[in-house]
N, C-alpha and C positions, 0 to 999 in steps of 0.2 A: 438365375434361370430355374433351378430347383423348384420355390418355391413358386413362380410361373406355370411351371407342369404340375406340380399338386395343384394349385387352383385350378387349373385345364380338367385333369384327371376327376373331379371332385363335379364334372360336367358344368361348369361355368363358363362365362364367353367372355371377349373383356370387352372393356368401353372402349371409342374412340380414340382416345388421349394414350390411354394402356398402349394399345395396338401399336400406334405412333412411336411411342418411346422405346417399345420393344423393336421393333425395325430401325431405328437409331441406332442401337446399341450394337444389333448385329452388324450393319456399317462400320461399327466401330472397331470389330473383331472382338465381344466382349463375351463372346460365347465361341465353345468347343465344338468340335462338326457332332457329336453324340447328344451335345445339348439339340445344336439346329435339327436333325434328324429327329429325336424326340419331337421337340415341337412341330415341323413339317406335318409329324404323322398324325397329331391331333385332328386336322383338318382334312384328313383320309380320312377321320373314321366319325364324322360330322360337319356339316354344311357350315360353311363361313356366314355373320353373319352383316349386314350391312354394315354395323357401326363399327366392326373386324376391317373389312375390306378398306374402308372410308380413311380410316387410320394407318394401316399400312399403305393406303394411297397418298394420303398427305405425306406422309413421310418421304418416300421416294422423290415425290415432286419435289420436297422441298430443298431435298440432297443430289437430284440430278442436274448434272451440264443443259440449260435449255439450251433451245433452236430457234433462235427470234428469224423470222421469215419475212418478216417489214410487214407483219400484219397481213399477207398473204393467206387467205382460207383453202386450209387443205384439206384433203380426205383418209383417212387411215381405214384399211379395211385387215381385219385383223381376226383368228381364232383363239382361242383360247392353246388349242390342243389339249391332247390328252384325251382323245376322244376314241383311240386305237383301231381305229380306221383305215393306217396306213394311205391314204389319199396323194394325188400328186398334189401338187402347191398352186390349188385352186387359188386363194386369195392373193397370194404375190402375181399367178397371170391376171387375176383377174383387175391388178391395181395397174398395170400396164394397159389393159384395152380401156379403161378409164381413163389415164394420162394422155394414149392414142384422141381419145375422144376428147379431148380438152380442156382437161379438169383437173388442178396439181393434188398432185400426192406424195406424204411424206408417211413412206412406210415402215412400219415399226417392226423387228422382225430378232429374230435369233438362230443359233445352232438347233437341232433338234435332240429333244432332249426324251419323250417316252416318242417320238416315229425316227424314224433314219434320215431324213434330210429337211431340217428347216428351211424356213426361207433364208436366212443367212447364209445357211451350207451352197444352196441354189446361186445365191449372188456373188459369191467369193469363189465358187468355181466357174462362174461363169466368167472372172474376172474385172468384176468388180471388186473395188479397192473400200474395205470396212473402213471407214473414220470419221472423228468427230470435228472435224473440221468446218466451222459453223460457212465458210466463205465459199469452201466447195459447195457444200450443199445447198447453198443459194443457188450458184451458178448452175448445179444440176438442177434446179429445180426451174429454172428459168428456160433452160437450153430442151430439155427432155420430157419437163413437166413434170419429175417425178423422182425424188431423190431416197434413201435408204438408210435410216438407221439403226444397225446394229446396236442391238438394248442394252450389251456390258462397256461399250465405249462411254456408255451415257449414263449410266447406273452404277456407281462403285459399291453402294451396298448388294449389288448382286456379286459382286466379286466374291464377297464370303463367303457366298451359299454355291458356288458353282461345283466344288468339289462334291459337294454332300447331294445336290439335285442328280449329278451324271452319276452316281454310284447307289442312288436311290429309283432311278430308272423308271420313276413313275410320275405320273402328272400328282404338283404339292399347289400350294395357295399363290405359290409365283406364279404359276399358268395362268391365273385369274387376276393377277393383277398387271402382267404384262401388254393387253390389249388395253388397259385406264393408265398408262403412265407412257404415253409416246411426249416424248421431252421438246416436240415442234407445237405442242397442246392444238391440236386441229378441230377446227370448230367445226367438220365433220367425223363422224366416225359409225363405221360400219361392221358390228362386233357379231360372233358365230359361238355360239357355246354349245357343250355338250348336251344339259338337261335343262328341263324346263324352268325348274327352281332356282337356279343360278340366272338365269334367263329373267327373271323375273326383281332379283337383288340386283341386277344390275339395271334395269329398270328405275328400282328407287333410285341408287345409285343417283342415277345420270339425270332424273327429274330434278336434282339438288344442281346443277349444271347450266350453259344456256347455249347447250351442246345441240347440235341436231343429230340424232342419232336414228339408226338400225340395229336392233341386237333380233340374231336370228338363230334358229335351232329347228334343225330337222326332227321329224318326231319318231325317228329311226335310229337316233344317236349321236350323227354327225355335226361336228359344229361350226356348217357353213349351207349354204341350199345346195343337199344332194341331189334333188327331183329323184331319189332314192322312193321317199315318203313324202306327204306333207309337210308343209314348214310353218314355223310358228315367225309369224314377222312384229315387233312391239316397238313402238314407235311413240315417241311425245304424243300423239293423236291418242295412240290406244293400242291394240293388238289385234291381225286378224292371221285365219289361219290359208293358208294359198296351196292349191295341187298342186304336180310337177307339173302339168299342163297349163295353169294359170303364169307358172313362172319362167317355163323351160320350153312348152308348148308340146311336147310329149315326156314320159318318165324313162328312166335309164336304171341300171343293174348296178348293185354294187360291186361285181368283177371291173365294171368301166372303168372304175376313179382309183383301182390299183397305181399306188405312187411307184413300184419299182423295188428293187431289193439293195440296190446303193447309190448315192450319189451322182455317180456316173449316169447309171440309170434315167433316174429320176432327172437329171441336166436336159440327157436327151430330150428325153420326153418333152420337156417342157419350152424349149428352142421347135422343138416341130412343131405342138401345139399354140404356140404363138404366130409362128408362121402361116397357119393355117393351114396344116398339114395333119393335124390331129382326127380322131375320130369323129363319127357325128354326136357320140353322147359326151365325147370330153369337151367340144366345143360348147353344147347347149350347157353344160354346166361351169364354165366359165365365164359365157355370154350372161347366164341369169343372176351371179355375182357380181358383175362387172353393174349390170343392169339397175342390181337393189342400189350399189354402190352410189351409181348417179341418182338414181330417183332420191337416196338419202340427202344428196348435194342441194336438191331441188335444181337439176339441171335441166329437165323438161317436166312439163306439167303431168306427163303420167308415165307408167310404167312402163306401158306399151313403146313411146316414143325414147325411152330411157334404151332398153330395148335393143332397139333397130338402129341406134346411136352406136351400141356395143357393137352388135353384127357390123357395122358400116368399119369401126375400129378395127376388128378381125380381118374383114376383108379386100376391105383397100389395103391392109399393110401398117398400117397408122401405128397400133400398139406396137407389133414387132419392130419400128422403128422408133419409137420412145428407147426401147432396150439399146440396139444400135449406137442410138446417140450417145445414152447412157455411159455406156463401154468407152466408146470412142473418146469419150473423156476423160477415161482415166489412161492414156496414153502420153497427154497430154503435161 
């Protein structure tokens, strides 16, 4: 690893193959947490770059437990984090009024690591049961539409680095490749990043793919549609930039999408909110997530009708019982 960070230090990137073999190894435990920490922070103090990510994505893939789903297309809707926003768990309600609406989803998810409640934290107190159990998660996907997989059941080289990420407290290059390594490989996916440039690597990225994708970035920060700002939507077509009012139908305050100060909290929150018991800005910003989510799927021919699909999810109750069922399963 030594000579790994002199070359890094020395402002060099690696190739592909580099990257690859270096994420092996950490799998392997062939590095100290002082070595991982060093390297993590390279990538704090410059942009990853495609042929970087591509390779520590092949690596992962190649070394996690898949989720063969019988060929089942599903939809991951996913952020990055690390975007210090503190938000509730837009993209976990919002992969619920999705499933409500008809459309399987197999979500990708973890503890939170620079905000206070993941969506892991969220589904594990909510009572749902983390595991890798490929038979479950069929059945939940089948029964609820929409099953859950926690990313270290399914990743053993994130094992290594879990001490050194929670002790380092900030968003490292795993944030970025967390939302490109969901192990059910879903031929939709619905990715939020922090800035435009990443936003844009991921773009190549996924071009190399025959992924139908949504990578989307608010131009206020956040990496999901705050109707905060504008949002940057880039898509296999191309990129275009959408108001809150084109996505959300009016704009909301960033005091709205306060995630809460713990778990507890934030549980709350997001059992009302699903209920439909929520605010009217926390709804429209989960209904316009929920909404890119389907238009990604190609579930209706436009956005509008993607839409009023979400709101019908919200309102009849649909979503909130995807969750329901969800639970009720693990009882079982």
């Amino acid at each position: 690893m030594k000579q790994i960070l002199q070359y890094l230090f020395d402002h060099k990137t690696l190739d592909r193959a580099t990257a690859r073999e270096i994420l092996i190894n950490i799998s392997k435990g062939a590095y100290n947490e002082s070595e991982l920490a060093a390297f993590m922070t390279v990538f704090l103090m410059r942009s990853i770059t495609v042929e970087e990510l591509a390779g520590f994505r092949e690596a992962l893939l190649e070394l996690c437990l898949r989720v063969d789903l019988d060929g089942i297309p599903v939809l991951d809707i996913v952020g990055t984090g690390g975007d210090g926003k503190n938000t509730f768990n837009i993209s976990t309600l919002s992969c619920f009024l999705v499933a409500g609406a008809g459309q399987k989803v197999a979500k990708h998810g973890n503890y939170g690591v620079s905000s206070i409640t993941g969506a892991s934290n969220v589904m594990e107190a909510l009572g749902y049961k983390l595991k890798n159990d490929v038979d479950a998660l069929r059945r939940e996907l089948d029964k609820a539409n929409i099953c859950f997989l926690h990313a270290p059941l399914f990743h053993p080289a994130l094992k290594n680095v879990a001490n050194v990420r929670k002790q380092l407290g900030v968003r490292t290059f795993f944030n970025l490749l967390g939302p490109l390594v969901n192990p059910a490989m879903p031929a939709y996916q619905f990715i939020g990043v922090y800035n435009l440039e990443l936003a844009r690597t991921y773009h190549y990225l996924y071009q190399q793919t025959d992924k139908r994708y949504a990578i989307i970035h608010s131009l206020d920060g956040y990496d999901e549609i705050s109707l905060t700002s504008d949002t940057m939507v880039i898509t296999q077509e191309g990129q275009q930039l959408y108001t809150p009012e084109a996505l959300g139908k009016r704009a909301v305050h960033a005091i709205d999408l306060y995630g809460g100060g713990s778990v507890q909290e934030s549980v709350k929150m997001f059992v009302k909110i699903l209920k439909g018991e929520g605010s009217w800005a926390q709804h429209a910003v989960v209904l316009a997530n929920a909404a890119m989510g389907l238009y990604c799927c190609g579930a209706y021919p436009n956005y509008e009708e993607c839409y009023q699909a979400a709101v019908e999810s919200l309102e009849s109750g649909a979503g909130y019982r995807a969750l329901q069922t969800l639970l009720d399963m693990q009882k079982n």
